[in-house]
C-alpha positions as CSV (number, residue, x, y, z in Angstrom):
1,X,-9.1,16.7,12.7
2,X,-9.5,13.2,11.4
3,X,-11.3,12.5,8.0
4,X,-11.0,8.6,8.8
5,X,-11.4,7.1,12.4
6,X,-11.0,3.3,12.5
7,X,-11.4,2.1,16.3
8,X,-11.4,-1.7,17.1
9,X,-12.3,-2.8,13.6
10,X,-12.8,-6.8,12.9
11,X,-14.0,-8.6,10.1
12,X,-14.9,-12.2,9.0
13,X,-15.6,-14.0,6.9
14,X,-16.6,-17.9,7.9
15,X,-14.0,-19.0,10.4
16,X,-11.5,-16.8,8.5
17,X,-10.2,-13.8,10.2
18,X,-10.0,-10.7,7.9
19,X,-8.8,-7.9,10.1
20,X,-8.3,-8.4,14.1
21,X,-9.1,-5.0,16.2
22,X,-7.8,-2.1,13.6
23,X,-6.9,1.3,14.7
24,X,-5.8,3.8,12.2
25,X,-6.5,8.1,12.3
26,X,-6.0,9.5,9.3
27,X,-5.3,13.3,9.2
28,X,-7.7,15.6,6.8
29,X,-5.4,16.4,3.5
30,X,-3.0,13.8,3.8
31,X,-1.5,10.9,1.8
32,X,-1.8,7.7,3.9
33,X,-0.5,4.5,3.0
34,X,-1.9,1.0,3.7
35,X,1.4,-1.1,2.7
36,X,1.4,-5.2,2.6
37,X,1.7,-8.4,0.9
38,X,-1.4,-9.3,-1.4
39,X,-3.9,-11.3,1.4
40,X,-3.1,-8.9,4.2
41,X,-6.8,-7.3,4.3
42,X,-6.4,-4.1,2.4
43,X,-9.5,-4.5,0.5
44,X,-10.9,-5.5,3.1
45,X,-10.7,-2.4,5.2
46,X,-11.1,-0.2,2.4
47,X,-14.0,-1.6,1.4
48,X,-15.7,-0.6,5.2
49,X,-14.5,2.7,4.5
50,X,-16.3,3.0,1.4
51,X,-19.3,1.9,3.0
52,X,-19.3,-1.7,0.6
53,X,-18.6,-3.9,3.5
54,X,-20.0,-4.1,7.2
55,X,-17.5,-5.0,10.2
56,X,-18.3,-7.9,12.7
57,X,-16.7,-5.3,15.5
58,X,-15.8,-2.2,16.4
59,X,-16.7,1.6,14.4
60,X,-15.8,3.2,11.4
61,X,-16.4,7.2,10.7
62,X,-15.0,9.0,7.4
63,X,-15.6,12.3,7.1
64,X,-17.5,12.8,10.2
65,X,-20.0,10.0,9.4
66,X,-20.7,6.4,10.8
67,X,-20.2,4.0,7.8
68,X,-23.5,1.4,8.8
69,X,-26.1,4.3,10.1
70,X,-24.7,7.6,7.7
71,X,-23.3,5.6,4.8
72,X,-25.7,7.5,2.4
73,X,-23.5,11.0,3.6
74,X,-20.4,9.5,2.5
75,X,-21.2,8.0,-0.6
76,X,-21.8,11.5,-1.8
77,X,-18.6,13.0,-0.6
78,X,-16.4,10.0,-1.0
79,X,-14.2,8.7,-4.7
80,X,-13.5,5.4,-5.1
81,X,-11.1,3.6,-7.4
82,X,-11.8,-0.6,-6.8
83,X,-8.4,-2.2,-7.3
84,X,-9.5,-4.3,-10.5
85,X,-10.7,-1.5,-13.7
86,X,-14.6,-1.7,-13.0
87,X,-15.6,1.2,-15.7
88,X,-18.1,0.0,-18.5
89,X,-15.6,-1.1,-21.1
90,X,-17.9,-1.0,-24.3
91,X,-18.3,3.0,-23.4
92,X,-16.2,5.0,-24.6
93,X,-13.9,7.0,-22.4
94,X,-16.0,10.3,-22.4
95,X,-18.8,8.3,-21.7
96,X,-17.7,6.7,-19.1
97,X,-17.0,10.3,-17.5
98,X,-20.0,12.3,-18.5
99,X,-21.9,8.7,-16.7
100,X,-19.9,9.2,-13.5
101,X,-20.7,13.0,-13.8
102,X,-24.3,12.8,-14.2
103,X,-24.7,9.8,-10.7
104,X,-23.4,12.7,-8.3
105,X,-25.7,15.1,-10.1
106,X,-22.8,17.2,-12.0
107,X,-21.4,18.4,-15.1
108,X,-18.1,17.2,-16.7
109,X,-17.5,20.7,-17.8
110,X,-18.3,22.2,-14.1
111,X,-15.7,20.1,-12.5
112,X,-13.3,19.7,-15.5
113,X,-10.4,21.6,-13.5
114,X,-10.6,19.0,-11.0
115,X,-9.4,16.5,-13.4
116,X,-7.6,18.5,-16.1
117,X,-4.3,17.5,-15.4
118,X,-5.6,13.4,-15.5
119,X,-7.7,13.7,-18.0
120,X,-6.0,15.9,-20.5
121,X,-3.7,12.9,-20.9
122,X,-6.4,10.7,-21.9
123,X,-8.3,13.2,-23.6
124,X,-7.0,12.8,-27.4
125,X,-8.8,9.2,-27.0
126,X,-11.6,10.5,-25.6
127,X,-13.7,8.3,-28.1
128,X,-11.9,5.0,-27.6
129,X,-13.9,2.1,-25.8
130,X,-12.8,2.1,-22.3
131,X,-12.1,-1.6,-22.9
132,X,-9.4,-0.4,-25.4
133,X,-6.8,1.7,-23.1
134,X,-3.6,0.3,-22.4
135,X,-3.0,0.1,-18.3
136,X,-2.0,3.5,-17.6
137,X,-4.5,4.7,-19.5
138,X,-7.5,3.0,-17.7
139,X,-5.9,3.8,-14.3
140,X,-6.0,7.4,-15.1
141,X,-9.6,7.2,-16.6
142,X,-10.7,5.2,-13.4
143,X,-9.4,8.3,-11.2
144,X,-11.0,10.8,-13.1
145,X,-14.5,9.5,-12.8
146,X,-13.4,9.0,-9.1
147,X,-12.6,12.4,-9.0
148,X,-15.3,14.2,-10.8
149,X,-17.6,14.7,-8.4
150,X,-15.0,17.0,-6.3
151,X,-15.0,14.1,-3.2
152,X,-13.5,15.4,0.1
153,X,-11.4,11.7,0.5
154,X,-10.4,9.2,-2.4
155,X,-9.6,5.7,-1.5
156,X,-8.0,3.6,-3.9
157,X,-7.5,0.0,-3.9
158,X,-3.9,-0.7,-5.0
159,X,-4.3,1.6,-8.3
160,X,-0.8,0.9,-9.8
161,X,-0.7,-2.7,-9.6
162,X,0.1,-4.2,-12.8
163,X,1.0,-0.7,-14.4
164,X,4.1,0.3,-15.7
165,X,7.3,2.1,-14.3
166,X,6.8,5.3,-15.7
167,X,2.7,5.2,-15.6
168,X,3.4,4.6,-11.7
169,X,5.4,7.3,-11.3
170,X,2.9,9.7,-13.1
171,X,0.3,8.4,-11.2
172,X,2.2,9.7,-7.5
173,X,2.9,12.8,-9.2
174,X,-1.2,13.1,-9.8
175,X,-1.8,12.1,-6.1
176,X,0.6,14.7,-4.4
177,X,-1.4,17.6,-6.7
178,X,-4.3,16.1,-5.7
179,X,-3.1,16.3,-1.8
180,X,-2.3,20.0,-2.7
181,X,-6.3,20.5,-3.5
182,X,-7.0,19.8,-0.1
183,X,-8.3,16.1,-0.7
184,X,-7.8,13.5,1.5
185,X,-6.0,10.3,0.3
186,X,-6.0,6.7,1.3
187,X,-3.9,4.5,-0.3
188,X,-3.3,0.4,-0.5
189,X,-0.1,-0.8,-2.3
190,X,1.8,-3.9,-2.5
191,X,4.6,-2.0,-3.6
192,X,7.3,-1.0,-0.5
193,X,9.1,1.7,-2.9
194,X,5.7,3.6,-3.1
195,X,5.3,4.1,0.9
196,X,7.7,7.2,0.9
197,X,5.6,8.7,-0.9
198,X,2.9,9.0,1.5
199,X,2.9,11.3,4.5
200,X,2.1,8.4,7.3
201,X,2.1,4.6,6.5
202,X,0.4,1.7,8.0
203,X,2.1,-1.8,8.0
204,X,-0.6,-4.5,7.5
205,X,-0.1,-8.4,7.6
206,X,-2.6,-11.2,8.1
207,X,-5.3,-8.7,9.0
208,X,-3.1,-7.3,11.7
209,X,-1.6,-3.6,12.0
210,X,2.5,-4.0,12.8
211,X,3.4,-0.3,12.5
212,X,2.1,3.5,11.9
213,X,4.4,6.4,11.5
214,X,5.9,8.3,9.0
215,X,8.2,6.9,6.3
216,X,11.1,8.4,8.1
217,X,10.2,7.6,11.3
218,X,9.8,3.8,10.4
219,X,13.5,3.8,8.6
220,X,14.9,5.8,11.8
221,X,13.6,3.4,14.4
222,X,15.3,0.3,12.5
223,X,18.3,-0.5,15.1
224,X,19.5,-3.9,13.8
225,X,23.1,-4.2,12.4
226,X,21.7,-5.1,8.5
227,X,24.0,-7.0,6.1
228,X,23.8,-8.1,2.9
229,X,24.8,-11.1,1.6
230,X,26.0,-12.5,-2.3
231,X,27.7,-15.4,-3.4
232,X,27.5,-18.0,-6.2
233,X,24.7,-20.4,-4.7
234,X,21.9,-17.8,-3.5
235,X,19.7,-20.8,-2.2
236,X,22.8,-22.7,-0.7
237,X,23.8,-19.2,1.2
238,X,20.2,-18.9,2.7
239,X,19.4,-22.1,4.3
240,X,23.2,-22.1,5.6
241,X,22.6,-18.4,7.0
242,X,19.2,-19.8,8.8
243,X,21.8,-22.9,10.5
244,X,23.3,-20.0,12.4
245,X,22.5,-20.1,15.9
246,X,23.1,-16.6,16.2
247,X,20.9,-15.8,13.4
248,X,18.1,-13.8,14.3
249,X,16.3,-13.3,10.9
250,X,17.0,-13.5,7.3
251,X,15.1,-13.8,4.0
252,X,16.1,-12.8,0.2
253,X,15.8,-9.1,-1.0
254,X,16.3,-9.0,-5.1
255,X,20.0,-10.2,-5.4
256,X,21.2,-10.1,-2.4
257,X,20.1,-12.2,1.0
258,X,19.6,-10.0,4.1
259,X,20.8,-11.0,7.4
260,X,20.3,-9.9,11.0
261,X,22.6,-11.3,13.5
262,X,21.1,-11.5,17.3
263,X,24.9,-10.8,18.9
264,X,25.1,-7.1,19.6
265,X,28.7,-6.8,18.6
266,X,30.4,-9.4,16.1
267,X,32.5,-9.8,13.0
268,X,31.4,-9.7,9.4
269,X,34.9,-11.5,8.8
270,X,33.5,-13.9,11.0
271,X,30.0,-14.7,9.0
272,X,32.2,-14.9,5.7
273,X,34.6,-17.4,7.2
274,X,31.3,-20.0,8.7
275,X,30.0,-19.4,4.8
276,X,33.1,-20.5,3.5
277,X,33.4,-22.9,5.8
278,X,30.3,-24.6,4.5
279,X,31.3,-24.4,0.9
280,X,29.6,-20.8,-0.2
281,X,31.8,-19.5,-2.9
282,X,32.6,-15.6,-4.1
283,X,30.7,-13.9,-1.2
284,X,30.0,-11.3,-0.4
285,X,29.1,-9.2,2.2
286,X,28.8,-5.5,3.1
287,X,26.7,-3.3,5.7
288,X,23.5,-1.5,4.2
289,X,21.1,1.4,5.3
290,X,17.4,-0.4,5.6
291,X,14.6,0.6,3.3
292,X,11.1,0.3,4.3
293,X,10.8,-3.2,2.4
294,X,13.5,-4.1,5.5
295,X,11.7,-2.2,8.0
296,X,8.5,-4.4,7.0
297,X,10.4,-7.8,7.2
298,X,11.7,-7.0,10.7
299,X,8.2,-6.4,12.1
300,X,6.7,-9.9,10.4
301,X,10.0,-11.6,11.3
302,X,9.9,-10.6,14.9
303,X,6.3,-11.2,15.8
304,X,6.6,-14.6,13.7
305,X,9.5,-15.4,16.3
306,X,7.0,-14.2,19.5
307,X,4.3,-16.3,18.3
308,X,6.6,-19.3,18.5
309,X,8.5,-18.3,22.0
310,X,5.0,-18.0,23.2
């Protein structure tokens, strides 16, 4: 059973081009994750899930429900956590609750197991202006009022962006309990390192979907020789690595530079000794497992390179 169907979904704005034909299933009780660069269209598409927005083509159902003709049904079974904090910052953080409570027609002391884990962290400031919370603190505030009305399916528009290390951690921790309750989760992130935590993961790039599959199943289907590369000039290195006619993509990851030769079999000897050859000093180089932040380069960097051929 699918709590989210997305069949054939477009959306404009003007002459710009939102989202181009978008497919996605999401299974009822799991984590999925919409993963891509800020500008991709995740708001976008969440947005027509929550019923905000209305698509130029194709259908949307969550829960069971047509998003233009039921939206009414799904408002009341559906949490929703904007990416930017849109609580009322001059209330105060119980107040903020007990108003969220009272919309959907509950209590927050009938649905205050829902949230106690979240909210027992915020709790001790329960009388602080909302305005007042450090990051963390309003992210976990925001879910709580999207979660007290016991919704069947949470969206959430890139929660953890612009929060802390350890807050984002927490916050993952909160989702996967959350998951465990039987609620179903859609996710947008920025962040590659938070995919594995989701169950299934959706690449998403200039409005278009590259990829959907597990975590695993993304890394496991990466069958490019991946190497990465270090010396003393990092800019210098790069723009020699892209004179390579052999080169079949490369682009900077942290530190390091990470290349993909088009050769099926070949030498790293061979790239160190071109480097050196073009002045590149104390390289280095060394063969690496992909992450998903690789995995999600390939796909861009390959259908950049099909555009062009065609």
């Amino acid at each position: 059973m699918y709590d989210i169907e997305i069949k054939n979904i477009s959306k404009q704005y003007g002459d710009v081009i939102a989202l181009n034909n978008i497919n996605i299933q999401v299974r009822k009780g799991e984590i999925f994750g919409l993963i891509g660069p800020d500008g991709a269209g995740k708001t976008t598409l969440i947005r027509l899930i929550a019923t905000l927005l209305v698509q130029n083509k194709g259908e949307i159902k969550a829960l069971g429900y047509d998003t233009i003709s039921q939206f009414q049904e799904i408002r009341n079974k559906l949490g929703y956590m904007p990416g930017r904090f849109s609580l009322y910052q001059d209330l105060s953080v119980i107040e903020n609750l007990e108003l969220f409570a009272s919309i959907f027609g509950t209590t927050v002391e009938e649905n205050y197991n829902l949230i106690k884990d979240i909210y027992s962290q915020i709790e001790p400031f329960k009388n602080r202006p909302a305005g007042k919370l450090s990051g963390g603190m309003k992210q976990k505030l925001a879910l709580s009022c999207a979660l007290i009305h016991k919704p069947e399916l949470l969206l959430l528009d890139e929660p953890t962006t612009g929060v802390d290390p350890v807050s984002r951690k927490e916050f993952w921790e909160m989702l996967s309990k959350l998951k465990n309750m039987g609620i179903t989760i859609f996710v947008s992130t920025p962040y590659m390192d938070e995919a594995s935590r989701c169950d299934r993961i959706a690449f998403i790039q200039a409005g278009e979907i590259l990829d959907i599959a597990t975590p695993d199943e993304i890394i496991s289907n990466f069958d490019d020789k991946l190497i990465a590369v270090k010396s003393d000039n990092k800019y210098k290195t790069l723009q020699d690595l892209k004179t390579l006619n052999t080169l079949r993509y490369v682009y900077p990851s942290g530190e390091y530079i990470h290349y993909v030769d088009s050769r099926k079999e070949y030498s790293i000897s061979g790239i160190m000794e071109i480097l050196e050859q073009k002045g590149n000093t104390n390289i280095e180089l060394k063969l690496i497992e992909p992450n998903i932040e690789d995995c999600f380069m390939k796909e861009m960097m390959v259908r950049a390179n099909e555009r062009i051929i065609h």
